[in-house]
SERONU-296254 format. One record per residue: x, y, z of N, C-alpha, C in turn. Coordinates in steps of 0.001 Angstrom, whole numbers, plus 500000, padded with zeros to 6 digits. Layout:
N
XYZXYZXYZ...
END
This chain:
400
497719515309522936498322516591522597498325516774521083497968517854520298497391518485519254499108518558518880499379518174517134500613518510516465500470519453515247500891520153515300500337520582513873502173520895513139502535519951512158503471519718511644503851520908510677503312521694510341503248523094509829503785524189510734503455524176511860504141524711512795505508524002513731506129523127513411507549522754513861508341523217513282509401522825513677510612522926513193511551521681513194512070521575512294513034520058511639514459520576512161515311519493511398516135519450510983516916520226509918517691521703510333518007521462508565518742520809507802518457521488506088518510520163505059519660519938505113520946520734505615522251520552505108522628519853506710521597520217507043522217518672508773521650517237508656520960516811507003520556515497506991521298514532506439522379514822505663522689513999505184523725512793505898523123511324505849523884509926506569525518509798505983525813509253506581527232508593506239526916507441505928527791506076505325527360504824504977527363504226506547527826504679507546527687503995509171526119504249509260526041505073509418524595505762509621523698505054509197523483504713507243522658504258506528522229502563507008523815502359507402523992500947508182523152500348508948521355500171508702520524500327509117520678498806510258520686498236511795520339496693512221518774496779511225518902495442510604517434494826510380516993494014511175515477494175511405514674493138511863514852492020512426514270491132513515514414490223513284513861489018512591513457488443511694511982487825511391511103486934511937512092486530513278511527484848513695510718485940515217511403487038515343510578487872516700510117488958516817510280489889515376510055490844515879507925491286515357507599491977515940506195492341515723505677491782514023504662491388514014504707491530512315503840493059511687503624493449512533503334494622512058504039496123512035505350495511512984506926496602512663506959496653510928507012494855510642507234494652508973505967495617508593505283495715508675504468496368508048504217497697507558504774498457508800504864499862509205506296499999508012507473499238507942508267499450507195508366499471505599506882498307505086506910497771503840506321499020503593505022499814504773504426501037504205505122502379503803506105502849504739507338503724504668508199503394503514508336501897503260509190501950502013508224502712500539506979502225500637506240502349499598506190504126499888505736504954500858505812506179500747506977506755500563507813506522501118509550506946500603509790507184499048509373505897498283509307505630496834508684506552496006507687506610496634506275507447495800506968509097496136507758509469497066508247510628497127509267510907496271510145509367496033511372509951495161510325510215493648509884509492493216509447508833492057508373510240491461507905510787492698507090512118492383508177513213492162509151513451492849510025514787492570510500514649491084511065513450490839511769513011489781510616513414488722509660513617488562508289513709487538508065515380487903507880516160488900507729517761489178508745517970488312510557517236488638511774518068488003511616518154486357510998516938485961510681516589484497509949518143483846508984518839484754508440519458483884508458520795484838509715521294485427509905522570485978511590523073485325510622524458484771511654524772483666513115525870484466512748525749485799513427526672486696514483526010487144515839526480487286517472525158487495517120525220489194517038526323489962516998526760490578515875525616491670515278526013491163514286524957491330514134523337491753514685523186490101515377521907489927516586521064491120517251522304491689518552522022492359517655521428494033516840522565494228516349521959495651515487521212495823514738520500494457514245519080494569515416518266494850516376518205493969517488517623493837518006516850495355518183518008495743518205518417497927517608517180498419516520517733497997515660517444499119515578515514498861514956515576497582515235513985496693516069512806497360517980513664497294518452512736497383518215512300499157518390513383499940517410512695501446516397511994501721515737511946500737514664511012500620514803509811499877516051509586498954516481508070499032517226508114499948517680508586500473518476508098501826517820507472502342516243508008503360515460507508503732514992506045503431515012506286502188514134504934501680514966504036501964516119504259501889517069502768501880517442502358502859517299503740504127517548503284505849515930502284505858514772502938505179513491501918506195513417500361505051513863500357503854513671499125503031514798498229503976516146498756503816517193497863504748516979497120505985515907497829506343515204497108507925514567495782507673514587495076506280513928494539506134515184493372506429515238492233506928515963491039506832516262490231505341517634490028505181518008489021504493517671488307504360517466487808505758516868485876505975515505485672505277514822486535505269513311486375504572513786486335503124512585485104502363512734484816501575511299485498500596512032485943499305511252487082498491509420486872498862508962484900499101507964485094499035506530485122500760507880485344501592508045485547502924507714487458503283508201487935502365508087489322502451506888489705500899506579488911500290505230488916499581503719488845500723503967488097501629503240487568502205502996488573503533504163489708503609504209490706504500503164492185503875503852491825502357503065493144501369501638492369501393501201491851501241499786491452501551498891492029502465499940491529504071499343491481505354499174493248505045500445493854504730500336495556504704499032496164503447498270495320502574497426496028501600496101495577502603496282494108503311494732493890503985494692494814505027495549494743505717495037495765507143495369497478507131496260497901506419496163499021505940495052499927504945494852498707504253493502499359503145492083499252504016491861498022505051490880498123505664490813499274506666491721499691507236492063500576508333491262502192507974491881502489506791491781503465506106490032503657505721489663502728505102488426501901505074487363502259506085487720502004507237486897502078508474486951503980508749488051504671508617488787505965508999487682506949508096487640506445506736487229507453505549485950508389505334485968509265506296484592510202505615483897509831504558484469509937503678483800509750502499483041508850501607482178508767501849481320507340501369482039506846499913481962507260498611482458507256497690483523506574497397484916507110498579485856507204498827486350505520499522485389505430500326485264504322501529484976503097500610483825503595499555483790502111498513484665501238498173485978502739497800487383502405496786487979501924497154488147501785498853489220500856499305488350499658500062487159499737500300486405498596500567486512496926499535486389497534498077486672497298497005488121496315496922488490497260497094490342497096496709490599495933497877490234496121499000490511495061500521490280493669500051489257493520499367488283492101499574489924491470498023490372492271497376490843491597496326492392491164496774492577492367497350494340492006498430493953491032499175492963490695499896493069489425500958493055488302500589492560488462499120492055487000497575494133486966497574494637487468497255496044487436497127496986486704497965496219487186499386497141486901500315496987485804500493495779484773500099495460483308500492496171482459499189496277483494497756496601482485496766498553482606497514498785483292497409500449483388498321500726482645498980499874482513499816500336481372501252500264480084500480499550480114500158499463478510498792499720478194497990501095479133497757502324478894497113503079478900498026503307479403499152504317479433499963504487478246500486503330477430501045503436476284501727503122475022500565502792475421499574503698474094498242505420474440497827505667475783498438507350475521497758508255475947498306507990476515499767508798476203501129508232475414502354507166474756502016506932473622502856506476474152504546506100476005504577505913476276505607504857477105505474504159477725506931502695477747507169502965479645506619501709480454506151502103481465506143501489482250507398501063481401508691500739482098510072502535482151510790503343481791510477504819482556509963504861484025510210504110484755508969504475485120508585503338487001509435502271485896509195500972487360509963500502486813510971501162485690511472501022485481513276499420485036513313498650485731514099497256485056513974496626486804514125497115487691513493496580489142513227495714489215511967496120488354511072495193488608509628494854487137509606493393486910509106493323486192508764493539485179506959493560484128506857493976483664505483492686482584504926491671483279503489491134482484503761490066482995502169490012482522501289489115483481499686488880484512499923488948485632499706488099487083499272487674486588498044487495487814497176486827487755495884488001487282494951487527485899494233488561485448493549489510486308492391490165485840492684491903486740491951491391486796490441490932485263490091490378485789488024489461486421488111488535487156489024487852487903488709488289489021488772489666489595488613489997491177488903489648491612488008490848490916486784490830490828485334489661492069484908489396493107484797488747493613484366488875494712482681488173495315482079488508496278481290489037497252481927490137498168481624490930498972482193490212500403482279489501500347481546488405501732481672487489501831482689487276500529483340486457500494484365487652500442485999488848500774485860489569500921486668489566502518487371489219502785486519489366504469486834487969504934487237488575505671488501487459506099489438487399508184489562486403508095490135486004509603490118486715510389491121487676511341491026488567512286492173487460512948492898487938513126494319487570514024495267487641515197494580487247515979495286487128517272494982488257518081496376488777518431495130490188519126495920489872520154497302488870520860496543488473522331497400487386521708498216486659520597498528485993520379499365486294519394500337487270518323499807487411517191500147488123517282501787487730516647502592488596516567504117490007516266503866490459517474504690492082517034504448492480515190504645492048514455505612492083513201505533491792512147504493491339512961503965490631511714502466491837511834501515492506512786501155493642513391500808494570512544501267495030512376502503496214511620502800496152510397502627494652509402502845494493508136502597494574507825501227494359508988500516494737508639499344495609508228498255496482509227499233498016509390498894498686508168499571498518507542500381499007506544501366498407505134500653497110504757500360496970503724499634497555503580498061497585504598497082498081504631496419499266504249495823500248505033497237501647504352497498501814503212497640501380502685498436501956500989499001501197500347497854500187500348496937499646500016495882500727499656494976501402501256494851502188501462494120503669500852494150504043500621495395505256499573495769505003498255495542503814497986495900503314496578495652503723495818494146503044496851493436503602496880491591504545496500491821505262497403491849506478497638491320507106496400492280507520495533493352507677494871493755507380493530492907506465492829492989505947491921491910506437491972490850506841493032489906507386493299488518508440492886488177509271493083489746510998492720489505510823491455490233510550490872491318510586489602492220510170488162491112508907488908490446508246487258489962509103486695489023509881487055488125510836486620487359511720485574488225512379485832489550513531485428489949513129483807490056511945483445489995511589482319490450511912480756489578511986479623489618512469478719488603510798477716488321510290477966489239509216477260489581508121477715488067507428477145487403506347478213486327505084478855487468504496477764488288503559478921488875503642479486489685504801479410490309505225480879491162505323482027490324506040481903488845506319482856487613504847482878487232504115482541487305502865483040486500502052483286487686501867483432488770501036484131489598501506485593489990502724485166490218503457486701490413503010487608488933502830486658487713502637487589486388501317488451486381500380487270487043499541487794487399498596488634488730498969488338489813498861489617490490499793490820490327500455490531489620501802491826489420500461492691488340499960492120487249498857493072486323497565493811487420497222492403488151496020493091489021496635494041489692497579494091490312498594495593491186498045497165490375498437496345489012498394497928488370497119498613488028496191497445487537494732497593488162494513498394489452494763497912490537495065498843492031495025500498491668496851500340491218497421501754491108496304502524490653496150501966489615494853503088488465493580503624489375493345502332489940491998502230490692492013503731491850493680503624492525493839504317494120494346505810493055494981505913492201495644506947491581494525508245490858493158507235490726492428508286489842491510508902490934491974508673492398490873509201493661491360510566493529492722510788492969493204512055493986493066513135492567492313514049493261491717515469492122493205515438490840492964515752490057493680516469488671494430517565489165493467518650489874493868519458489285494308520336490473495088519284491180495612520120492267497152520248491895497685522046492024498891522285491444500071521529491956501246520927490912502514520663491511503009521260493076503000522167493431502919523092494396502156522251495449500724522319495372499930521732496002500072520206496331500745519353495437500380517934495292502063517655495978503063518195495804504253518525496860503797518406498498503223519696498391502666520091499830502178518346500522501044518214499732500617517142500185501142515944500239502412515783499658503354514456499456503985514929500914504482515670501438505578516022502362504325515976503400503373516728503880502153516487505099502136515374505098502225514533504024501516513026504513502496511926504960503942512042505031504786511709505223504944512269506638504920513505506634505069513651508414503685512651509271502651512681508773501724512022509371502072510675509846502624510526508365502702508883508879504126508337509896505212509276509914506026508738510391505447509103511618504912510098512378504727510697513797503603509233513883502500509113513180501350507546513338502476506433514232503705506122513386504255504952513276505616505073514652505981506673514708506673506399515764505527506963517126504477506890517162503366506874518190503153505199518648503272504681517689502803503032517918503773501767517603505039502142517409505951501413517541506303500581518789506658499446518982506887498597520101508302498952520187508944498441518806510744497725518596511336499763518632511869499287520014512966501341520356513923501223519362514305500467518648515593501027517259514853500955516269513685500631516098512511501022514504511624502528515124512017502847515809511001503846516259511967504799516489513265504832516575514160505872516778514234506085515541514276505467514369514121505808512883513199506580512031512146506219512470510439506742512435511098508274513255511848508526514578511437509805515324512505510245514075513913510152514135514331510669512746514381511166511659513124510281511144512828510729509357511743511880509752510688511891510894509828512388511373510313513911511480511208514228511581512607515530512062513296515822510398513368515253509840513852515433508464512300516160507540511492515324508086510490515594507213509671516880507385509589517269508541509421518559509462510338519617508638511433519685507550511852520436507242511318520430505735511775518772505287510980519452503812509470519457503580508695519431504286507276519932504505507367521836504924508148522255505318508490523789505786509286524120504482509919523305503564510131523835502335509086523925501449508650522696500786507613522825500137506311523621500237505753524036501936505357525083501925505583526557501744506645526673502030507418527768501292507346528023499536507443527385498786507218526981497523505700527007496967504969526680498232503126526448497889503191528083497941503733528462499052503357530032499171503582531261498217504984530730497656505385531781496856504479531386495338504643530267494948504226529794493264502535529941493595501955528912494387500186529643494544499919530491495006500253531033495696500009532490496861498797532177497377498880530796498185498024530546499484498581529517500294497714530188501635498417529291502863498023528274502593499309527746503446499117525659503058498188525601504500497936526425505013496317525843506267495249525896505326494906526371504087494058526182503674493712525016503106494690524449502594494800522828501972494886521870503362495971521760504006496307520869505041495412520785506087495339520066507352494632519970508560495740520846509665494888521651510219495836522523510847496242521522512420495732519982512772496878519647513302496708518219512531497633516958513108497738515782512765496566515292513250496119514253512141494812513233512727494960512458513253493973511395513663494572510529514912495482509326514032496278508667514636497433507974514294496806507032513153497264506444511989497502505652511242497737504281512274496793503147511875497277502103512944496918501047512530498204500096512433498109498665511946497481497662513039495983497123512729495643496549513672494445495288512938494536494142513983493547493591513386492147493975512722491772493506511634490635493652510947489805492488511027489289491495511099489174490239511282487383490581510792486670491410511470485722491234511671485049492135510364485975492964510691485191494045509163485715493472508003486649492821507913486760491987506494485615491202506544485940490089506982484560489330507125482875489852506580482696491554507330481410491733506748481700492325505306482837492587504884482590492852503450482646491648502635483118490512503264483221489456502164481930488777502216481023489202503356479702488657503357478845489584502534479242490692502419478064491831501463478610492656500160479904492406500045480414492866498480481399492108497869481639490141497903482773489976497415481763489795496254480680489831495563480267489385494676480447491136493266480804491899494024481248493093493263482207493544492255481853493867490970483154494669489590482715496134489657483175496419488878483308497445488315482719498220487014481842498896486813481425499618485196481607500721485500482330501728484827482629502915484447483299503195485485482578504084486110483222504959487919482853504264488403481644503271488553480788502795489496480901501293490177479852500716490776480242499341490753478850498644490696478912497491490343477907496599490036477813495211490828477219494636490851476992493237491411476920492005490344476972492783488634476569491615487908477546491948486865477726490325485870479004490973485328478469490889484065478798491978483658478546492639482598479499492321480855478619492761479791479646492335478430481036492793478795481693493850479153482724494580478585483547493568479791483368493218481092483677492425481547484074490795481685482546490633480999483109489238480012484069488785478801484333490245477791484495490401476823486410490184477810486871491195478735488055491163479104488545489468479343487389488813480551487807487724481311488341486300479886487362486393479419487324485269477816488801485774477032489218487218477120490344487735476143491669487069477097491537487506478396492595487079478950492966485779479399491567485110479308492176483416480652492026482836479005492262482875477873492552481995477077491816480752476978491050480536477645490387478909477583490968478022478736492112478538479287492129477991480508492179478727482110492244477665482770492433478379484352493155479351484666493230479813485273494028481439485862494996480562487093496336481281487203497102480914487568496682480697489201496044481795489336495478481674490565494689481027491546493906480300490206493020479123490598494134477579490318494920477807489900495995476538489587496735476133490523497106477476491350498127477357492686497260476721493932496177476752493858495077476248494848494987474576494712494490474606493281495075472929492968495971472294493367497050472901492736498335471660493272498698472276494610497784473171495397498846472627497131497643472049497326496241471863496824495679470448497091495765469025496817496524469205495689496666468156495197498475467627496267499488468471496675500526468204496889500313468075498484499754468801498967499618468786500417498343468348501171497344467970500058496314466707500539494971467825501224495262469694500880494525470169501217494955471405501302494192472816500906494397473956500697494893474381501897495474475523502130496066476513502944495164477169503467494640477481504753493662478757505251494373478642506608493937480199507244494087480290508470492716481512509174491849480555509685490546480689509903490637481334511389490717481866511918490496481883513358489173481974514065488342482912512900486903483303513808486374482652513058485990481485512914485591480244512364485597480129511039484309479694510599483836479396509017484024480634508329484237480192507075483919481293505620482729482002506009482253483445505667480897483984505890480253483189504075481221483158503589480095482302502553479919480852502232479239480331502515478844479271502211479696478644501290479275478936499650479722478218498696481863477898499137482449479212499193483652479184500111484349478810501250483182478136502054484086477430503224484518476198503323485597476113504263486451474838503872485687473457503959485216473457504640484201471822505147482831471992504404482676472450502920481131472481502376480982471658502016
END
């Protein structure tokens, strides 16, 4: 059955606001519940964020009070939000337990999207971006199991696998070669648009996550890996942030913050298992149905065009956290050897690339390659979790 979220009707705004019972979110369980509930939540937290974090930047430069007041509105419902789907997250998990969750959510979400994407161009950027989150998720687990002494199939069950992408010191790049070429607003499929906006985000939580967490640690290379995938993150951001056109109006880039939020909660309460994470999802899904009917209201009056001309006049097929196993695999067999020059990408590494890697690793190892060491050296052998057998590369597999 066909939705077209433009045509509902929500909640109204003055019937959203929680009480602290309400906000009183049960969390998770960690030892049972799905690991891809965690996932669906780490992603909602990251879009929640990217919604407050965008109004707060429109209010910055809208000279209207008026204006100002029903971002305000709408805003503070949307930290509400954020703090009912972050709260879902368990206590009991430990900061690098829910690192290891933001991982599982950049590999199978960025691949997902990946597989989904019209757009060849487009499809590179997160092809790209996949092979370097899954390099993350293996240096993680190999900290996790040198300094809580436990496995990180914990943590992604046997749904993702754990095992090199393209090594972590090779992100390290010149920052000019981070920035990629925007869609084209007026041509682009409404879908390329939302994946955009959606990788971006959880990109963007990811940051910002790492920024505040890696400090807390007493350990130095837990503190210096977190230092350093916390920089490659922002690498990410730049990378997912420069897809989406310039020069689509506040108005417009609203519109599209609020569509893509209904998408994803209707995706997530379509494919939810756990009935009290999915009564949350139908919830925000009903909230969001209204400020998507505001902000179009706002597209209409300030651009004077219908938001069917921008949007997909219904929802696309669901957003869905699911194994990747196999399409990772063929990208780590045919592009982990890939950087970056200018917009583009290359296979060979180039001065301005060398010129970064020599500025930053100082003459020695990258933290990333250090954490691999000592859980070999401490645990008599690296961390992987292989399921569909060997490495596709040679030089990378465990028994070479």
């Amino acid at each position: 059955m066909t939705f077209n979220p433009l045509r509902e009707r929500g909640i109204p705004l003055d019937k959203q606001l929680r009480n602290w019972r309400e906000l009183n979110v049960t969390p998770i369980d960690p030892d049972h519940c799905d690991p891809y509930t965690r996932c669906r939540i780490i992603t909602m937290n990251g879009i929640e964020t990217e919604a407050v974090f965008f109004s707060h930047h429109m209010a910055r430069h809208c000279p209207d009070i008026e204006l100002k007041q029903q971002l305000a509105r709408v805003r503070y419902i949307e930290a509400q939000q954020q703090k009912a789907v972050n709260w879902l997250l368990p206590g009991l998990s430990s900061v690098l337990e829910t690192t290891l969750a933001y991982e599982q959510v950049a590999v199978d979400l960025t691949a997902w999207v990946a597989r989904m994407e019209p757009d060849p161009y487009l499809c590179q950027a997160y092809q790209f971006g996949v092979l370097e989150d899954f390099d993350h998720l293996y240096r993680y687990a190999n900290l996790y199991e040198m300094i809580e002494h436990r496995k990180a199939e914990k943590i992604v069950d046997q749904l993702t696998e754990v095992m090199p992408g393209r090594p972590t010191y090779l992100h390290h790049r010149n920052p000019i070669d981070n920035v990629r070429e925007p869609y084209d607003r007026n041509s682009t499929a409404p879908i390329s648009k939302l994946h955009a906006l959606t990788i971006m985000s959880a990109e963007q939580q990811t940051m910002n996550f790492y920024m505040n967490v890696g400090p807390m640690y007493m350990e130095p290379i837990a503190r210096q890996l977190y230092q350093e995938i916390g920089l490659i993150e922002e690498e990410h951001v730049t990378h997912y942030e420069s897809l989406v056109d310039p020069g689509e109006s506040w108005w417009e880039m609203l519109l599209n913050h609020e569509y893509n939020e209904c998408y994803l909660y209707h995706s997530f309460m379509e494919t939810e298992p756990d009935p009290k994470v999915k009564s949350i999802w139908e919830l925000h899904l009903n909230m969001e149905l209204e400020h998507l009917r505001l902000a179009a209201e706002l597209f209409k009056r300030h651009d004077g065009r219908d938001p069917e001309q921008v949007c997909a006049p219904e929802l696309p097929a669901p957003v869905t956290f699911e194994p990747n196993k196999a399409y990772v695999r063929e990208l780590i067999a045919t592009q982990i050897d890939y950087t970056t020059l200018g917009t583009g990408y290359v296979q060979e590494a180039h001065e301005r690339f060398e010129k970064m890697q020599e500025a930053i690793m100082g003459g020695e190892k990258a933290p990333s390659e250090r954490v691999i060491d000592d859980n070999r050296e401490k645990s008599g052998r690296e961390y992987r979790l292989q399921t569909e057998g060997e490495h596709p590369i040679h030089s990378l597999a465990y028994n070479r």
